[in-house]
C-alpha positions as CSV (number, residue, x, y, z in Angstrom):
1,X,0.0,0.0,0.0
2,X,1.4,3.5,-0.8
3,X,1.4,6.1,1.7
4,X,-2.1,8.1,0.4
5,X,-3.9,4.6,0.5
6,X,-2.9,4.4,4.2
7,X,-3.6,7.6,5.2
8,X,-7.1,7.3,4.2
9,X,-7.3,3.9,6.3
10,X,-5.7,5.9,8.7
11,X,-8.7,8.3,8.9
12,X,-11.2,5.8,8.3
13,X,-10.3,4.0,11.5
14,X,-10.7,7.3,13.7
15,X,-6.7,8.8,13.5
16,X,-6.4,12.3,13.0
17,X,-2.8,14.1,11.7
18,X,-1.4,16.1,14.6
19,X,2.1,16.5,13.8
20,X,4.1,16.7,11.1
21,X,8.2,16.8,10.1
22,X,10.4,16.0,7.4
23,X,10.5,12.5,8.5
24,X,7.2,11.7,9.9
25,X,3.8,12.2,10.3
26,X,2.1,11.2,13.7
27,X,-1.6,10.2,13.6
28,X,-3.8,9.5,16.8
29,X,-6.5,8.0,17.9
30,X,-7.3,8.4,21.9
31,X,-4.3,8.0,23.2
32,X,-3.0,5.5,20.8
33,X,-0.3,7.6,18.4
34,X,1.4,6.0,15.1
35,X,3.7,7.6,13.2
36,X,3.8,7.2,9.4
37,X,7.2,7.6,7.3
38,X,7.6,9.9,4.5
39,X,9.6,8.3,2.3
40,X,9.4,4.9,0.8
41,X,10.2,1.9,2.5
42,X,8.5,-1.0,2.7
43,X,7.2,-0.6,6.4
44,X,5.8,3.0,6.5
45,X,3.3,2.4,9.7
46,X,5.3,2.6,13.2
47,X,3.4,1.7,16.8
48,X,4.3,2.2,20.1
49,X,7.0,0.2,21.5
50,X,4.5,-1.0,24.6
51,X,3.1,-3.5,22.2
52,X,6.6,-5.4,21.5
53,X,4.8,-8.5,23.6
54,X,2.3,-8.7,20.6
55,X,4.5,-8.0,17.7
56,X,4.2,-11.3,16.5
57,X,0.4,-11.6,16.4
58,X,0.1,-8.4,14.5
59,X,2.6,-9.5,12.3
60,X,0.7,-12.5,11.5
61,X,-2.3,-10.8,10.9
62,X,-3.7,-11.4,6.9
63,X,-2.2,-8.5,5.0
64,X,0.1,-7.5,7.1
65,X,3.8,-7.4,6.3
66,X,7.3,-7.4,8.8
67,X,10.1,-8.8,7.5
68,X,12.1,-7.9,10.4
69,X,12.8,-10.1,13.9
70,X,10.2,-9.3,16.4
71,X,12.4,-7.6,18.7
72,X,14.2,-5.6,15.9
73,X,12.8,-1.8,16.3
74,X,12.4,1.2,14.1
75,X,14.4,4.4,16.1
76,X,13.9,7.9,14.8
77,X,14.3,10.6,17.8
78,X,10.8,12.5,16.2
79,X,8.4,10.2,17.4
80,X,7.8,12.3,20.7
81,X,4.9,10.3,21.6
82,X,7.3,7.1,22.0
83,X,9.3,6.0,24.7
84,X,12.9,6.8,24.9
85,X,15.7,3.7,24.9
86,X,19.1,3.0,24.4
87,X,20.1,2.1,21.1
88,X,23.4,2.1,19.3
89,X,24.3,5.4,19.9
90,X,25.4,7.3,23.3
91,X,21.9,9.0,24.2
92,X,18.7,6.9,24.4
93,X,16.5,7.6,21.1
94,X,12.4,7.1,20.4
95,X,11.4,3.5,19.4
96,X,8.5,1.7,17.6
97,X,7.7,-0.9,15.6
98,X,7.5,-0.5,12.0
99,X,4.7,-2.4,9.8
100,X,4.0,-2.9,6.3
101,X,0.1,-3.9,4.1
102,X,-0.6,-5.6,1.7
103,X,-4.0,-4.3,2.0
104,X,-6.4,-2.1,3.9
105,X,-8.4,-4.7,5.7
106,X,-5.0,-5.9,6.8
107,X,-4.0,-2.3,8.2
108,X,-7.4,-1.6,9.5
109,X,-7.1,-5.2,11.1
110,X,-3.9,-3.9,12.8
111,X,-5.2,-0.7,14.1
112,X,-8.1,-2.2,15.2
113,X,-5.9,-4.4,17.4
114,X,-4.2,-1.4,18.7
């Protein structure tokens, strides 16, 4: 899914854009945030890094795509509504985990889960 077909999931499911950078837009829901990258890669839709117990469920889910290891997370230090931990550099940096669709119901699926 491209990044316009998951914004208007995005909305669909109730998440509204509240912040925006180069890097990032963050969409929310309540007090569920996801952040959605600007630039193409092939998991665009980051979560909060408090669901890293269920990371392999959502993963399974029909439509939805991560290639990555389950305890391998996206860091990018804009995702101010993440929590903070240390990664490879000296200073701790924001964390999530990063998701890709095959299709909406898949993404909706996801969120829904969320």
């Amino acid at each position: 899914m491209d990044q316009s077909a998951i914004m208007r999931v995005l909305t669909s499911e109730g998440f509204t854009l509240v912040h925006e950078t180069k890097k990032l837009l963050e969409y929310r829901r309540g007090n569920e945030s996801v952040y959605l990258k600007n630039k193409g890669t092939d998991h665009p839709l980051v979560i909060h890094g408090r669901h890293a117990p269920r990371i392999g469920a959502l993963a399974s889910e029909s439509g939805v795509r991560r290639t990555k290891a389950a305890t391998k997370a996206y860091h990018n230090s804009n995702m101010r509504s993440f929590d903070l931990r240390q990664n490879a550099g000296r200073k701790p940096t924001r964390y999530g985990f990063d998701f890709g669709f095959t299709n909406a119901p898949g993404l909706a699926s996801l969120l829904r889960a969320i």
